[in-house]
C-alpha positions in Angstrom: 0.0 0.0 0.0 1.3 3.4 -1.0 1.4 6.5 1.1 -2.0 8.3 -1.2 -3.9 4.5 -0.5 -2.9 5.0 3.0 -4.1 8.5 3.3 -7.4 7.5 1.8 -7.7 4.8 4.1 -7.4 7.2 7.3 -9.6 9.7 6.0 -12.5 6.6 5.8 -11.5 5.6 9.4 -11.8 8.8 10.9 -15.4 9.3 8.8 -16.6 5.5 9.3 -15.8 6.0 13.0 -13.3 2.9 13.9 -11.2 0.4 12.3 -13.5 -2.0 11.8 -16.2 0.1 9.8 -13.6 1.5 7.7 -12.8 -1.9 6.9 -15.8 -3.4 5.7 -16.5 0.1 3.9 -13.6 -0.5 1.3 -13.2 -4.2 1.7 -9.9 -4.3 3.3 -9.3 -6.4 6.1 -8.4 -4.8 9.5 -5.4 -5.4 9.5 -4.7 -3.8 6.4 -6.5 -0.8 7.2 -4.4 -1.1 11.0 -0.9 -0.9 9.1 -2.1 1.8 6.6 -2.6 4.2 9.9 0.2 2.9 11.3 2.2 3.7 8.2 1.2 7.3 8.3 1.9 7.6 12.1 5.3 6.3 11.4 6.0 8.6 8.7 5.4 11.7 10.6 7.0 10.4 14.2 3.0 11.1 15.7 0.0 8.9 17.0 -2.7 10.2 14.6 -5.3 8.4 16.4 -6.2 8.0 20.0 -7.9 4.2 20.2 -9.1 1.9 22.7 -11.5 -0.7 22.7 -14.9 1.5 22.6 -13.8 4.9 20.9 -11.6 6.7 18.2 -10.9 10.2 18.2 -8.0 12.1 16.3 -5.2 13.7 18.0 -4.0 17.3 17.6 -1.9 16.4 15.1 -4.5 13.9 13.6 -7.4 17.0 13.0 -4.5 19.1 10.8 -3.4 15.6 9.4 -7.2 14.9 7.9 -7.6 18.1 7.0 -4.5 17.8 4.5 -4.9 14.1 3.1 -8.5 15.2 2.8 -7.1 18.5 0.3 -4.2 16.4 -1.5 -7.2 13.9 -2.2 -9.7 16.2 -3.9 -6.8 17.5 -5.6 -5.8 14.2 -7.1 -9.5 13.6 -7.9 -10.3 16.6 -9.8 -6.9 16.2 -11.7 -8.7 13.7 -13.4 -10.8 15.8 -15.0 -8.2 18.6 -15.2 -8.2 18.1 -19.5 -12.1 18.8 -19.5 -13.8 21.9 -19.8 -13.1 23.5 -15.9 -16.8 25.1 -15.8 -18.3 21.5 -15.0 -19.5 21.5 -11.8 -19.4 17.7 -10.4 -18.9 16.0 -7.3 -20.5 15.4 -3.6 -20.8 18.4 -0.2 -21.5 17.3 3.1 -23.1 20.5 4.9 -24.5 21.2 8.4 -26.4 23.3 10.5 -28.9 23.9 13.2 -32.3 22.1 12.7 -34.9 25.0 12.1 -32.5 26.8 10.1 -31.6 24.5 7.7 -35.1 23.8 7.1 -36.3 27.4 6.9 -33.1 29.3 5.4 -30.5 26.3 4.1 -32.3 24.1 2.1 -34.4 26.3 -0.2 -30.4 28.0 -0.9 -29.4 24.1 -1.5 -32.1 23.2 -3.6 -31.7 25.6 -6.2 -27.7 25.0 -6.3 -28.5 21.4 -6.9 -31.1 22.4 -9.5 -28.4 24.6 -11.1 -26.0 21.8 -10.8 -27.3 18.7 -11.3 -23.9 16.5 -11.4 -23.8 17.6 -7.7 -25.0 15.6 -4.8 -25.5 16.5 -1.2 -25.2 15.6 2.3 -27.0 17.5 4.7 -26.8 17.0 8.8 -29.4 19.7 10.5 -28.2 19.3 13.8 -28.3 20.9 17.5 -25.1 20.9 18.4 -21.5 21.8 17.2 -20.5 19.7 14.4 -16.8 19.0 14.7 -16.1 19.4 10.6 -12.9 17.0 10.7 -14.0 14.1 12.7 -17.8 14.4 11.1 -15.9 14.5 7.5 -18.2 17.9 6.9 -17.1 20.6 4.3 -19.0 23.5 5.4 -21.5 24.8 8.6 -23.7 27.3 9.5 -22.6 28.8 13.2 -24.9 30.9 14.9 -22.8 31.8 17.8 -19.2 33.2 18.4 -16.4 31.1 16.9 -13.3 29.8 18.6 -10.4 30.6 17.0 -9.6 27.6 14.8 -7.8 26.6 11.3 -11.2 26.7 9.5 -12.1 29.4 7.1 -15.2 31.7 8.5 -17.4 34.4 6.1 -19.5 36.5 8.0 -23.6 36.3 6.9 -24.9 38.8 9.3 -26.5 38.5 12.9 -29.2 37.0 14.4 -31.4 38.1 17.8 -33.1 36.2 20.1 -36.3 36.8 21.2 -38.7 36.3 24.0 -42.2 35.6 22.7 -45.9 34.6 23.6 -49.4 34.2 22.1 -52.1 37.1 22.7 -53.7 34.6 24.2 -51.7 33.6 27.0 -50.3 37.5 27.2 -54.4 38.3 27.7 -54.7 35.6 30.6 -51.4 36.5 32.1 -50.7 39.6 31.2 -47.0 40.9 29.5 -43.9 40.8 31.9 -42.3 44.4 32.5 -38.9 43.4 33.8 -36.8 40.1 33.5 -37.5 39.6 36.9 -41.6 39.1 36.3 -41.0 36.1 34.2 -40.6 33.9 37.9 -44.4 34.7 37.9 -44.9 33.2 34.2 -45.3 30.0 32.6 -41.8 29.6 30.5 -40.7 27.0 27.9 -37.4 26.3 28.2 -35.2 24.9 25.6 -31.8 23.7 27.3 -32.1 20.4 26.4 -34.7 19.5 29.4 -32.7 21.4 32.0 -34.5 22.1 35.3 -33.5 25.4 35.5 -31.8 28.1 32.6 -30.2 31.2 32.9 -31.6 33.6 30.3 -29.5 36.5 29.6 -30.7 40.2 29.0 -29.1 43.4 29.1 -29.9 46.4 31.7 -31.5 48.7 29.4 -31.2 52.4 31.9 -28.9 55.2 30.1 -25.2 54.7 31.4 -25.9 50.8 32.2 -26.2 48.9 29.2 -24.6 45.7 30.8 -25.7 42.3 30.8 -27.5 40.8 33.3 -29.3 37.3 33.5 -32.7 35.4 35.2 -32.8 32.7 36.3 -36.1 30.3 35.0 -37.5 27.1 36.1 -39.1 26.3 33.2 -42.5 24.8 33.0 -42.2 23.0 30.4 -38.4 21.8 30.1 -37.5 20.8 25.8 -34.7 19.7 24.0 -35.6 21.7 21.2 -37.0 25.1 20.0 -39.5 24.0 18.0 -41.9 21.9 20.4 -41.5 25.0 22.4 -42.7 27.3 19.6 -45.3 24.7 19.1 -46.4 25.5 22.9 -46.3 28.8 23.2 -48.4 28.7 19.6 -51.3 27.2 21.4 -50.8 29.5 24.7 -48.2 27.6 26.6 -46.2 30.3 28.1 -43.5 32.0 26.8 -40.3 31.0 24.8 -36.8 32.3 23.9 -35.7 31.4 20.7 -33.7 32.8 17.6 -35.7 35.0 15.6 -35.5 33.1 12.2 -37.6 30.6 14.1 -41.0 32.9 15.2 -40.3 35.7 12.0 -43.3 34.3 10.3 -45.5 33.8 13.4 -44.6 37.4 14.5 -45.5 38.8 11.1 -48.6 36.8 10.9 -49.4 38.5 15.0 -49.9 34.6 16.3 -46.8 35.5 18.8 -45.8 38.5 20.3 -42.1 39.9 20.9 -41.5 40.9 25.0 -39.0 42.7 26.9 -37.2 43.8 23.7 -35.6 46.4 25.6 -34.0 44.2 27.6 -33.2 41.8 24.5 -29.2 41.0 24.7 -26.5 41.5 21.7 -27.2 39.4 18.9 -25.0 36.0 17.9 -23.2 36.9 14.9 -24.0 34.1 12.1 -21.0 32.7 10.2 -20.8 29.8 7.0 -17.5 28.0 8.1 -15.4 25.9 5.9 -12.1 24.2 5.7 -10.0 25.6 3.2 -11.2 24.8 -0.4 -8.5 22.8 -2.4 -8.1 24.3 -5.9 -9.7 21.9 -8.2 -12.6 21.4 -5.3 -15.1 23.2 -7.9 -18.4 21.5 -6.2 -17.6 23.4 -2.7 -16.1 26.6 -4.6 -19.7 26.7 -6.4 -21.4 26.3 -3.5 -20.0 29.0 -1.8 -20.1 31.1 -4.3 -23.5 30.7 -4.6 -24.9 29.9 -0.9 -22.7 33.1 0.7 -24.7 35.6 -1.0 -27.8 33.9 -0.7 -27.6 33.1 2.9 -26.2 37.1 3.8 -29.4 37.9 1.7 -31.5 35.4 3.8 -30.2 36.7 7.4 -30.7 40.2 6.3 -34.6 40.0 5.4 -35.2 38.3 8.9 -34.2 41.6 10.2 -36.0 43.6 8.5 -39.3 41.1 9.3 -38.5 41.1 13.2 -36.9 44.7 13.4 -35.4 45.9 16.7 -37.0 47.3 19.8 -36.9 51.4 18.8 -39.5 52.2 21.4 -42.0 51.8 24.3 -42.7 48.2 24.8 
């Protein structure tokens, strides 16, 4: 087995998971697929790979390692095709990002790339959590939250709020909290994965403040995720806090109500991240080509649906 073989083979490992599923995956036995890692470990003086009997997970050295045999790969790939006509747009993306958002704002973008490309295939994981990129084996992600610092590349789509929100029909049984503090006398819908209690942060909103400050909730109704909560407070449940892509329609449409918007905190900047594209990659260079736009358009008419607090409550 050569060193480009050997490469492949550790990329499918760390996508497949372990040894074994990379194994039946290209046919090789394990013990092939063993000495190809080993090879490569060997050749650099590293472990790439932390193992033991019930996990796999890459070393520091192993994330930068996957990230390159992954580039030299594509690059070898698209060679092939180097003597053709370089506008053909073929290949396979493997994308991610948070449930609701994908639905509402990623897939339509997606669809239409597809429909303009039709040599392209997809993989799409709408997911909420953080998707670690190397060890997931995902080219791109939508991040609505600060980014660490890290080796991936990041283009800036906007920023998103998040909003506190009820149905006229709870606000006219319970009435509309005034403070942060009045929402221990409400019925709230957490969305902290099912967590007893949350910490919901605000901002103090009285000229010279303008620092943050947080309440503490016991939820009512404790979710895993925003939209069952949506779903609740739709039908009268209480009141939720969620991103304002989620509730821009229902606010529009005056079945949910924005509250305490002068208390509403700084909003999470949104970001498409990527590793770095290799030359010949033309499917992901398309892609961002076309989604970045797109998306920044996308983000941008959210805010004009769910504009700011610029007023009395």
């Amino acid at each position: 087995m050569d060193r480009l073989d050997a490469m492949a083979v550790f990329v499918t490992v760390v996508e497949a998971g372990s040894l074994a599923a990379a194994a039946r995956r290209l046919g090789h036995s394990p013990a092939t697929v063993t000495r190809a890692v080993a090879m490569l470990e060997a050749g650099l003086g590293e472990r790439l790979l932390h193992r033991s009997t019930r996990s796999l997970r890459l070393t520091e050295r192993g994330e930068r390692q996957v990230m390159v045999y992954r580039s030299v790969l594509a690059e070898l790939a698209e060679a092939d095709e180097a003597g053709s006509a370089t506008t053909r747009v073929t290949g396979r993306i493997v994308l991610t990002a948070p449930e609701l958002f994908g639905q509402k704002v990623l897939m339509p973008i997606l669809e239409r790339f597809l429909e303009a490309h039709p040599e392209v295939s997809a993989r799409v994981l709408l997911l909420n959590r953080v998707v670690n990129l190397v060890e997931e084996g995902v080219d791109a992600a939508i991040r609505l939250a600060p980014l660490p610092v890290s080796s991936l590349v990041a283009v800036r789509l906007g920023e998103m709020r998040r909003l506190l929100c009820a149905a006229p029909s709870y606000l006219d049984r319970a009435g509309r909290p005034a403070t942060p503090g009045d929402l221990q006398q409400h019925r709230c819908l957490g969305t902290d994965d099912g967590a007893a209690r949350e910490l919901w942060p605000f901002i103090d909103p009285r000229p010279g403040r303008h620092r943050p400050l947080s309440q503490t909730i016991q939820p009512r109704i404790a979710l895993n995720i925003a939209g069952a909560a949506i779903d609740a407070a739709l039908r009268g449940g209480g009141i939720c806090r969620v991103m304002a892509y989620q509730v821009a329609e229902h606010i529009e449409a005056g079945r949910l109500v924005p509250l305490l918007r002068a208390f509403e905190p700084a909003p999470s900047p949104v970001h498409l991240v990527f590793h770095p594209i290799p030359r010949r990659n033309v499917a992901m260079r398309a892609f961002i080509d076309h989604a970045t736009p797109n998306l920044r358009s996308a983000v941008a008419d959210i805010s004009r649906r769910v504009r700011p607090f610029a007023g009395p409550d």
